[in-house]
MARZATOR-914938 format. One record per residue (C-alpha): residue number from 0; residue in three letters; x, y, z; chain. Coordinates in Angstrom, 2 decimals. Each point is the difference from the previous one (the first is absolute). Example, Ala and Ser with C-alpha at 12.3 -4.5 7.8 and 13.67 -1.06 7.14 Angstrom:
2
pt pos: 0, code: Ala, px: 12.30, py: -4.50, pz: 7.80, unit: A
pt pos: 1, code: Ser, px: 1.37, py: 3.44, pz: -0.66, unit: A
***
This chain:
116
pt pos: 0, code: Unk, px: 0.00, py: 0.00, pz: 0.00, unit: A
pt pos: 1, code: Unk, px: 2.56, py: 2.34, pz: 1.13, unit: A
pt pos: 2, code: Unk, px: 3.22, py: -1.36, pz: -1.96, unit: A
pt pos: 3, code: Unk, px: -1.67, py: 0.88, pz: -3.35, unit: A
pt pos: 4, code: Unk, px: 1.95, py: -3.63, pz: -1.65, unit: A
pt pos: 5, code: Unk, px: 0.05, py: -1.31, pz: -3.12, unit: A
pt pos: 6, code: Unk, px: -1.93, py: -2.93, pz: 1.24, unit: A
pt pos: 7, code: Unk, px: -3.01, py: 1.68, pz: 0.62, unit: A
pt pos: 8, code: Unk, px: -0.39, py: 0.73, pz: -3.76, unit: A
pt pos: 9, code: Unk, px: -0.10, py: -3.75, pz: -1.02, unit: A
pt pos: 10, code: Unk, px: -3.30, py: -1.64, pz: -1.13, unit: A
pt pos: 11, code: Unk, px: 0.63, py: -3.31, pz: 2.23, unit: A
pt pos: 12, code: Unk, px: 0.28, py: 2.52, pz: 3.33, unit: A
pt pos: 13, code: Unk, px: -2.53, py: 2.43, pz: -0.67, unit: A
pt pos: 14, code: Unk, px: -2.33, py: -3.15, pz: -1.04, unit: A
pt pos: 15, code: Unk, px: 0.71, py: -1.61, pz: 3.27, unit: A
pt pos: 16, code: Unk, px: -1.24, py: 3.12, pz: 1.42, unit: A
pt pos: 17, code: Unk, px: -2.54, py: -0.21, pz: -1.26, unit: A
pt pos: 18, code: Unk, px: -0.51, py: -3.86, pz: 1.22, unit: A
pt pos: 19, code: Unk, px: 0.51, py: 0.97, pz: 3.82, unit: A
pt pos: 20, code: Unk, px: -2.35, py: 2.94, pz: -0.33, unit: A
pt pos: 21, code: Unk, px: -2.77, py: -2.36, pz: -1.27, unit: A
pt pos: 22, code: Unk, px: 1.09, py: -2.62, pz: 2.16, unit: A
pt pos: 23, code: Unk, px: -1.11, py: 2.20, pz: 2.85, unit: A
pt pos: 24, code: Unk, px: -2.80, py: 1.92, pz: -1.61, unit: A
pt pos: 25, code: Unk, px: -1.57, py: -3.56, pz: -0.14, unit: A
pt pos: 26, code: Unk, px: 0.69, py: -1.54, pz: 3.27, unit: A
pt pos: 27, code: Unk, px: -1.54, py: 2.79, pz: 1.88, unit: A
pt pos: 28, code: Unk, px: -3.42, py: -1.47, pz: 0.17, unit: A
pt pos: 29, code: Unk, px: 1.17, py: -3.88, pz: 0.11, unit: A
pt pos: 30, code: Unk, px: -1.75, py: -1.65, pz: 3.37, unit: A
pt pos: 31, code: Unk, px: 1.55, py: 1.35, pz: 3.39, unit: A
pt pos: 32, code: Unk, px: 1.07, py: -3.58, pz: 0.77, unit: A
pt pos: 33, code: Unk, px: 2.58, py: 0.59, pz: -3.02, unit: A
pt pos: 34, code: Unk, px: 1.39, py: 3.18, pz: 1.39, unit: A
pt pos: 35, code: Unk, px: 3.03, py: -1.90, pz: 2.01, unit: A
pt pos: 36, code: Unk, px: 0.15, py: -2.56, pz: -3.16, unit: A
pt pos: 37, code: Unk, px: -0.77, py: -0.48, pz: -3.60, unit: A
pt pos: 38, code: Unk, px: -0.36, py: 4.08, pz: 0.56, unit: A
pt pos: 39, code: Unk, px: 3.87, py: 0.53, pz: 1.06, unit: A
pt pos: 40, code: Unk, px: 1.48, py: -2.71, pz: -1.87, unit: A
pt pos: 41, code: Unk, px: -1.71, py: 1.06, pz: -3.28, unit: A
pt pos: 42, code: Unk, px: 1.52, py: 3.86, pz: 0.72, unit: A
pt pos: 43, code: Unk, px: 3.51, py: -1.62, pz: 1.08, unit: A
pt pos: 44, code: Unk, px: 0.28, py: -2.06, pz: -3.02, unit: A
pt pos: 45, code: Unk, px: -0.97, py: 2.87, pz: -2.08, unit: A
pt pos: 46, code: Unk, px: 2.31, py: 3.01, pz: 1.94, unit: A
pt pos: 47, code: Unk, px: 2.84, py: -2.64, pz: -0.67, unit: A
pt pos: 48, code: Unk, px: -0.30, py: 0.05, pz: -3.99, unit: A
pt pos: 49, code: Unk, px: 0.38, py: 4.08, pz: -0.07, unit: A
pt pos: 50, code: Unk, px: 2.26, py: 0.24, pz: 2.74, unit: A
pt pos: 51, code: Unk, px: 2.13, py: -3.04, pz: -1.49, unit: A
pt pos: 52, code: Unk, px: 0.19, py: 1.61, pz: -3.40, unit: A
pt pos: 53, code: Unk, px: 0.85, py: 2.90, pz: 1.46, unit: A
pt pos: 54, code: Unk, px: 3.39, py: -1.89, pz: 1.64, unit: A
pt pos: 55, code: Unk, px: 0.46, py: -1.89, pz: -2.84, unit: A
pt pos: 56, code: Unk, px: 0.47, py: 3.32, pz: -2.25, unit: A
pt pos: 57, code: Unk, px: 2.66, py: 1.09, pz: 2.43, unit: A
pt pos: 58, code: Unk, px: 2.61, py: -2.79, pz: -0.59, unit: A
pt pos: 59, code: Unk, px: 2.63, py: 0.09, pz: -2.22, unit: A
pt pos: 60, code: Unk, px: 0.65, py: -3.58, pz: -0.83, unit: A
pt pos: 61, code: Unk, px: -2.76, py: -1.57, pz: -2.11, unit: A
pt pos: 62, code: Unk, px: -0.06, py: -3.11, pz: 2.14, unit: A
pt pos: 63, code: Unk, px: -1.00, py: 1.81, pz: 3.17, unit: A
pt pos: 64, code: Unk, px: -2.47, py: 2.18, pz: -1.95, unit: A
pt pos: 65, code: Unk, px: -1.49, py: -3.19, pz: -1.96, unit: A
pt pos: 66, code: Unk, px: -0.24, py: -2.10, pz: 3.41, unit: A
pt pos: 67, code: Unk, px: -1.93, py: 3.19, pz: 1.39, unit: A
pt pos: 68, code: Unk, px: -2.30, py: -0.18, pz: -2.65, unit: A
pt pos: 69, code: Unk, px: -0.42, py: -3.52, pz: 0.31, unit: A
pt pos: 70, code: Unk, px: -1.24, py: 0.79, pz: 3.67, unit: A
pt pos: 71, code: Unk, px: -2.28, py: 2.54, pz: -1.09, unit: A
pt pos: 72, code: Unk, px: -1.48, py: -2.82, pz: -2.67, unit: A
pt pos: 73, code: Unk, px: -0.65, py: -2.67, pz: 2.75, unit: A
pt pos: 74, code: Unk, px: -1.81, py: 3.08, pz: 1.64, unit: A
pt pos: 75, code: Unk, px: -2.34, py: 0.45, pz: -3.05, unit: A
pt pos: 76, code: Unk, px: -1.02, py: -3.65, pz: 0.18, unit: A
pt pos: 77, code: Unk, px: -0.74, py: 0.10, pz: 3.78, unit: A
pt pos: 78, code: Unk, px: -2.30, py: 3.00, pz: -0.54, unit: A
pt pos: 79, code: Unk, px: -0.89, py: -2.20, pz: -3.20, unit: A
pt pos: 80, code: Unk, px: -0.89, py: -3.13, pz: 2.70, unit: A
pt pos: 81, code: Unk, px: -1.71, py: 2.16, pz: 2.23, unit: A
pt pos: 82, code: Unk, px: -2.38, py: 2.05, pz: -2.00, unit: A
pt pos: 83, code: Unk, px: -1.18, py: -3.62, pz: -1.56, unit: A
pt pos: 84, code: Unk, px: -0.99, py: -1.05, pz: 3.76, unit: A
pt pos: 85, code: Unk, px: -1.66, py: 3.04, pz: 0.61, unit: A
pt pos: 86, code: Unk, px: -1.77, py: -0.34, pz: -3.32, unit: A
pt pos: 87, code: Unk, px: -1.10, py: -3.37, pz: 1.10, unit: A
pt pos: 88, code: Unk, px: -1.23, py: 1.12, pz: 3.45, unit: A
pt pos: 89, code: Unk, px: -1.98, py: 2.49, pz: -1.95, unit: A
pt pos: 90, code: Unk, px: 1.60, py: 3.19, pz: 1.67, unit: A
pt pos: 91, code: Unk, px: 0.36, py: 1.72, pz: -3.22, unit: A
pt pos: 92, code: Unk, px: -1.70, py: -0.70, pz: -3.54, unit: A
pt pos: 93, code: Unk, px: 1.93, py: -0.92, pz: -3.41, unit: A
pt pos: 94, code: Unk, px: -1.22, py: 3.55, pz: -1.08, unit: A
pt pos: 95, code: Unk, px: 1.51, py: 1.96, pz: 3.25, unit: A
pt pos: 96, code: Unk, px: 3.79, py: -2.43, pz: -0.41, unit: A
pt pos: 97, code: Unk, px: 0.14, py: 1.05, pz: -3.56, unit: A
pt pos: 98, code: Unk, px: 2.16, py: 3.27, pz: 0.21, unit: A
pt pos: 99, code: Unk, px: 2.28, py: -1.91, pz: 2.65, unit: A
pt pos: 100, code: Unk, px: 0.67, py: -2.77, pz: -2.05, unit: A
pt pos: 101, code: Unk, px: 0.34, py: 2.30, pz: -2.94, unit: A
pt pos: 102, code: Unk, px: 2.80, py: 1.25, pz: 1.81, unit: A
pt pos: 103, code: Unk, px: 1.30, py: -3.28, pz: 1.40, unit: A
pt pos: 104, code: Unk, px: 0.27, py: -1.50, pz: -3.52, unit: A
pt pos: 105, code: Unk, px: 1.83, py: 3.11, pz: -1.12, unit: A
pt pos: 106, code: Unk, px: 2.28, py: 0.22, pz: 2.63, unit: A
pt pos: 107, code: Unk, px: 1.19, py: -3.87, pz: -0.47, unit: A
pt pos: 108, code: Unk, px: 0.44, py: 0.16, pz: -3.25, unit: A
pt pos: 109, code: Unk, px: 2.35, py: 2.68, pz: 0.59, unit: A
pt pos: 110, code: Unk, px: 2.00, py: -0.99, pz: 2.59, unit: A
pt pos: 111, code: Unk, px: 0.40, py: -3.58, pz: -1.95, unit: A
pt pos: 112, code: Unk, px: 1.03, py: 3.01, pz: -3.15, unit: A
pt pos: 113, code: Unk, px: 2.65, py: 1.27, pz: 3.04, unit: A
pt pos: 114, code: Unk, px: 1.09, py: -3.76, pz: 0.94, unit: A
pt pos: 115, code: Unk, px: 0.88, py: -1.09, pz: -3.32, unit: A
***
């Protein structure tokens, strides 16, 4: 925010920030039971692709920033995992997950862009 990086200008972060600010835009009104956790997990998992990205960018060696971005992947597919359960515990519709997994989709494919 402050730092004013290159990062920030990539597609893959400023998708991701997207992703987390869905993530929790959504999980607002999931049942009060959830709050401690599908609720946090979900917003973890999702916190950890931007913020991942974010360290990835920083290294210098493409190793370190590929493994990075490998983390922030395995985050994408744990949101992935969890939206699907709370899909099938009907806390959301198909039509209120669709913007999310718009950006879930888009984010994978470019961090798997990033990996390769």
């Amino acid at each position: 925010m402050f730092l004013k990086l290159a990062h920030t200008q990539t597609p893959v972060f400023q998708e991701s920030r997207k992703l987390i600010l869905e993530c929790y835009r959504l999980t607002k009104d999931f049942p009060r039971d959830e709050k401690f956790a599908m609720v946090q997990q979900m917003r973890r998992a999702a916190l950890s692709v931007h913020l991942n990205i974010a360290e990835g960018c920083s290294r210098k060696s493409e190793g370190e920033r590929r493994r990075f971005f490998e983390i922030s992947r395995g985050s994408v597919i744990e949101v992935d995992a969890a939206i699907d359960i709370a899909y099938s515990l009907k806390y959301k519709t198909e039509a209120e997950l669709k913007e999310l997994g718009g950006y879930l989709v888009s984010t994978f494919k470019q961090l798997t862009g990033l990996i390769r």
